[in-house]
N, C-alpha and C positions, 0 to 999 in steps of 0.2 A: 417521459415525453420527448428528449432528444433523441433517443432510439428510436419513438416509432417517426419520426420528421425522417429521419435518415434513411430508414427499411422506405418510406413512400417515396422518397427521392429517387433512390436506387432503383423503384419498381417503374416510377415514368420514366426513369434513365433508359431504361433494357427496353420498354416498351416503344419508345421513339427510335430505341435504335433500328429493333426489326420492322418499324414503319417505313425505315429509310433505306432497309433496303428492299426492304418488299416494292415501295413505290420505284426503287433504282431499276429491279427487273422489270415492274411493270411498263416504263416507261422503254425499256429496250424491244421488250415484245411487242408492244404498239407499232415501233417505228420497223420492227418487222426484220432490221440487219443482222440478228441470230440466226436469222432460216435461209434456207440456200437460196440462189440466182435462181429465177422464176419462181418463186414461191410465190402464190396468191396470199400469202398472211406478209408476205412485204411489201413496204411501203415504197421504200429508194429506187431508183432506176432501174437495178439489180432487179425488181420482184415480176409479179405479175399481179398486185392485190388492185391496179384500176380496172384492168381486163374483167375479175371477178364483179368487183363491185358494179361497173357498168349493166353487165348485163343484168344485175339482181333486180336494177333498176326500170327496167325494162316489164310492161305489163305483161302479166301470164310467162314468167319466166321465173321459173327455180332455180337457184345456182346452189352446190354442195360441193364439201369439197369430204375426199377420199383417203383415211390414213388408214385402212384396212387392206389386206389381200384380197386380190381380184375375186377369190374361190370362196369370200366370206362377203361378198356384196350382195350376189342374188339381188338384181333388181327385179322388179315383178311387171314392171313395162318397160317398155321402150324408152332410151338414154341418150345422151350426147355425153360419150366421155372423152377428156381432156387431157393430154399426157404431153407435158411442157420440158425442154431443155431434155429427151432423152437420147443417151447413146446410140449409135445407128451398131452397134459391138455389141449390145446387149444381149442377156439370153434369155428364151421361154422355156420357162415348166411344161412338163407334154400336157399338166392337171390343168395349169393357167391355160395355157394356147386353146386347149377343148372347151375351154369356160366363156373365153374370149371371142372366139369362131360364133359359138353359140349365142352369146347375148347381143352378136351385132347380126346374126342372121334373124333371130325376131324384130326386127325393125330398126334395130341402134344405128347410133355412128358415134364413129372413133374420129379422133382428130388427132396425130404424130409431128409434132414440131421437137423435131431432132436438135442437138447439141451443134454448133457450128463446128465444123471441120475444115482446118486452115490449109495443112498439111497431106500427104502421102505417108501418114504414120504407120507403122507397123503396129497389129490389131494387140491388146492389153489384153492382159488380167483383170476386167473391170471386176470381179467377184461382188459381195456387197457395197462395193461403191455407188456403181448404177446400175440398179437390178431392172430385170425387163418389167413390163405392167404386171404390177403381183405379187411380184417375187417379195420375201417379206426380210427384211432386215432386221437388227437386235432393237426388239422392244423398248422403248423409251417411252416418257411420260407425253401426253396427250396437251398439247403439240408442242415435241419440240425437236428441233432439227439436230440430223447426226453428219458428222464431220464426212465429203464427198472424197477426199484427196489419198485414202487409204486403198492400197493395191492386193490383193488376195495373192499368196504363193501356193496354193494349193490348186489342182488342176479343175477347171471350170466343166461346170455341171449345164445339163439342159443344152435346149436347141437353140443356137446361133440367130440373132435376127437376118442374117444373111441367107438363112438355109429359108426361115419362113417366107424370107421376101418373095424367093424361086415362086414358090408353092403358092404367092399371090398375085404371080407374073409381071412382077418388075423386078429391080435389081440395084443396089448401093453403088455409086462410083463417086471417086473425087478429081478434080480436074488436075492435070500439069501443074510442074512447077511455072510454065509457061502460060500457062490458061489462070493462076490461083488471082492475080491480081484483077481481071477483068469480070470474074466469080464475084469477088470483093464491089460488086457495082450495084445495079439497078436489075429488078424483076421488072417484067415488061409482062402485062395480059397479053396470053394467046387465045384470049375466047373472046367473042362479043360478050358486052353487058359490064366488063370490066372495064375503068379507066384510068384505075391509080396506078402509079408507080411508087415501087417500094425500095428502100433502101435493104439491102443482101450483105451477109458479110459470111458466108458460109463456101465453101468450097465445095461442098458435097451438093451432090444431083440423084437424077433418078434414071435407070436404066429401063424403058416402057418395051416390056416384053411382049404384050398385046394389046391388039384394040381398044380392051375392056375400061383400061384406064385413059382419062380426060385430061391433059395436060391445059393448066388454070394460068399458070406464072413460069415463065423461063429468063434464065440468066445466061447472058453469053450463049444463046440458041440453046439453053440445055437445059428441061424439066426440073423446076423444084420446087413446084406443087401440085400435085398430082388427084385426081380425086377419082373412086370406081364406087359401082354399083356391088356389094356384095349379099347376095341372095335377095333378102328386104332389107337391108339396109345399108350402110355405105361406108367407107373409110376418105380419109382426107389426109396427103401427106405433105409437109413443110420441110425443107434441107434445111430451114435454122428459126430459130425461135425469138429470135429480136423486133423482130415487128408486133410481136404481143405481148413485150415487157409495157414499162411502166414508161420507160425513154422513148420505146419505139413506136407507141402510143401517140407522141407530139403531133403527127399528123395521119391518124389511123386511116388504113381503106377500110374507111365505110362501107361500099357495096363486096367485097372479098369477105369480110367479117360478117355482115348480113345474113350471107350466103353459106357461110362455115355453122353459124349459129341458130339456122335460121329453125329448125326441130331438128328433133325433139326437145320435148324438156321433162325431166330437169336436165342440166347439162352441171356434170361431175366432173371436176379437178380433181387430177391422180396427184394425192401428196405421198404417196407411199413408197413409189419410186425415187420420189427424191429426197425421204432418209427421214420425212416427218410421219411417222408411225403413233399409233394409239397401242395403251396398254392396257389391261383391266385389271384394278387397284382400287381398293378404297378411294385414295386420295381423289380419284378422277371420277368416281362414284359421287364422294361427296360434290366437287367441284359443281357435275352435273346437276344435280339435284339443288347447289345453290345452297350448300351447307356452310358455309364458310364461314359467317355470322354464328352459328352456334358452336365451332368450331375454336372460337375466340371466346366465348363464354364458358366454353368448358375449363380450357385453359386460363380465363382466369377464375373458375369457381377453385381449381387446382390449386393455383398458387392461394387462394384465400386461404386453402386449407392447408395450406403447407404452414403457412404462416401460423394460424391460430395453433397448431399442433406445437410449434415450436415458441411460441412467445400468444400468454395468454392476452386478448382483449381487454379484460376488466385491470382497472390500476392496481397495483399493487396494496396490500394492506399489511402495517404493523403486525410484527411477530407478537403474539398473545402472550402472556406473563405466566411462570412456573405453575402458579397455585390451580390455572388449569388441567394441569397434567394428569393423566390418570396413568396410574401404576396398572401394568400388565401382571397375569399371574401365569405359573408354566402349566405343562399338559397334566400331571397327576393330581395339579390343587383342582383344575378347572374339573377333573372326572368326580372327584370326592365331593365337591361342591354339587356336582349334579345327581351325585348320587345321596346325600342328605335330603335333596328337594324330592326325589323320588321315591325312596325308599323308607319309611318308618322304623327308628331302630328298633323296637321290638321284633319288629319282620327283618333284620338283616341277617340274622345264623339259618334262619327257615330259606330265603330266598339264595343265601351260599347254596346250601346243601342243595335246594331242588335243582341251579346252573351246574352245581357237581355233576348232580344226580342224568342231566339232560346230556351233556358233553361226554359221558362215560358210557350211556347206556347198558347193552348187553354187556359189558367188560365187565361188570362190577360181581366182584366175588362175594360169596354168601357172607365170609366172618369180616368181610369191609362194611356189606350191608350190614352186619349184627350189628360192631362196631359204632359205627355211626346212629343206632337207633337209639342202642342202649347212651350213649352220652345225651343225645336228644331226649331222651324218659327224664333222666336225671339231670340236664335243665331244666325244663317245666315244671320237674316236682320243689325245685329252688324257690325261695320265698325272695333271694336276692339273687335274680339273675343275671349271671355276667358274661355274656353274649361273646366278649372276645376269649376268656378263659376257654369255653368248653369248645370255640375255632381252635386255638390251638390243641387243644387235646385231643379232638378229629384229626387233626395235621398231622399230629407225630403219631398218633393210632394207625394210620394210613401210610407213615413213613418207613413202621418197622415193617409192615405185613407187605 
């Protein structure tokens, strides 16, 4: 009885433990500070999860968010996708950029709220750090964020967002070291319809190569948000992504965000980019499907059985006293024993000779045959037949010949 208190002890010990930290992660993941700056799954100033939630709120509006490669999304209508906090360094796949061209020329829109740029940096290695929309990083469990501050030494692949900009006729630029402070200000509307001012802390601008594109926001006289018409549908670009965190939120333009938001829907948040990836795996199968609960039943039918395997249920009982014992016997009593039950001793010299006779077949020579008949005549005609006698005299008959 004090064993089994003990094994139940131990078992709600272990079991509290991974309660605790099961509950320790869950409560990290909630508050969302494991996922990178801008992440719609965070919560702190850092994230973007009010931006998200807001609009969900909002009638006849879907919001999704995105941990796959652009080239496995295939939407089948018209989109608002969402690409927050990304490098203006970045690179496109020629597969993504053709996928991308495509899904915003059937009616989509794209929205690029670029990484703040403080500096006149000389351009990185960003490799899988901040891959362009698409681009697919090392698989990780669904959802969880992978570390941004890691630099590729290996020479970088795909086209340049700088090359795409060309090709969409505008252009990257960052202001002076002389200009960077006054960057650091206030967006001011250059369109009617617009009234807010926005806090800027970005240094990068936009260089407007044609008419095509609508300058929305300028800082210090200089484009950094930009919006154009492309084919049917349209793109939208931001020089920095603070005004759609969770901080920059405290007093949102309403009518700028309206407008950014206003269709299609659903409108999809690119997590993929920024390092929060999906993988396909049981585990996230189960999760899906909301297996979890039997998940825990399994494991503990598991340990039931570990347990009964190793230490039986029922109490103990008293070892049984001698006078039950039964005495075993070896292999040759237990054959002769069944062969008594089986065989009548008057049939056992008959039933020898015919297993002789069956095991030898064709082999057997005519004066083996004689041999053995004649001793067989001369049983029979015995008034006291001695069954092991005339075995032996077949034996050694058979022995000499």
């Amino acid at each position: 009885m004090k064993r089994t208190a003990v094994i139940i002890a131990l078992v709600a010990m272990f079991v509290t433990l991974l309660w605790s930290i099961g509950r320790l992660f869950a409560l990290r993941f909630e508050r969302g500070d494991v996922y990178p700056a801008y992440s719609t799954l965070r919560m702190d100033p850092m994230g973007a999860k009010a931006l998200a939630d807001s609009l969900a709120l909002l009638p006849r509006v879907e919001v999704r968010r995105n941990y796959r490669p652009l080239l496995r999304l295939r939407p089948p209508h018209p989109v608002t996708l969402v690409y927050l906090d990304l490098d203006h360094r970045a690179r496109w796949e020629d597969a993504e950029l053709d996928e991308f061209e495509r899904i915003i020329g059937t009616g989509s829109r794209a929205i690029f709220a670029f990484s703040a740029a403080l500096t006149r940096a000389k351009p990185q290695q960003i490799g899988a750090a901040t891959p362009a929309p698409g681009a697919t990083p090392t698989p990780v469990p669904t959802p969880f964020p992978s570390s941004r501050s890691r630099v590729s030494l290996q020479p970088l692949e795909g086209i340049p967002f700088r090359d795409v900009a060309e090709s969409w006729d505008f252009g990257f630029a960052i202001a002076e070291e002389t200009q960077r402070k006054a960057m650091e200000g206030t967006a001011v509307p250059s369109v009617p319809g617009f009234d807010e001012e926005i806090p800027w802390h970005s240094a990068l601008y936009f260089k407007v190569l044609r008419n095509e594109w609508k300058t929305l926001y300028t800082c210090n006289e200089q484009p950094v948000i930009i919006e154009r018409k492309f084919d049917r549908g349209s793109i939208v670009l931001c020089s920095d992504s603070y005004f759609l965190s969770n901080e920059g939120l405290g007093k949102p333009p309403a009518k700028l965000l309206a407008s950014m938001f206003h269709s299609p829907s659903p409108i999809i948040f690119d997590e993929e980019h920024l390092g929060v990836t999906e993988s396909s795996n049981i585990a996230n199968l189960a999760r899906r499907m909301r297996l979890d609960g039997l998940v825990v039943a399994l494991l503990a039918i598991a340990g039931l059985f570990i347990w009964k395997q190793s230490s039986s249920l029922l109490p103990r009982q008293a070892h049984a006293s001698g006078e039950d014992d039964v005495s075993g016997r070896d292999a040759n009593e237990g054959f002769i024993q069944l062969l008594h039950r089986s065989v009548p001793p008057a049939s056992m010299l008959d039933t020898c000779v015919a297993a002789w006779t069956r095991a030898r077949g064709r082999q057997i020579r005519p004066e083996e045959r004689a041999h053995i008949e004649a001793i067989m005549r001369a049983h029979g005609a015995r008034s006291q037949k001695d069954a092991a006698a005339a075995y032996r005299a077949i034996a050694e008959g058979l022995k000499r010949r």
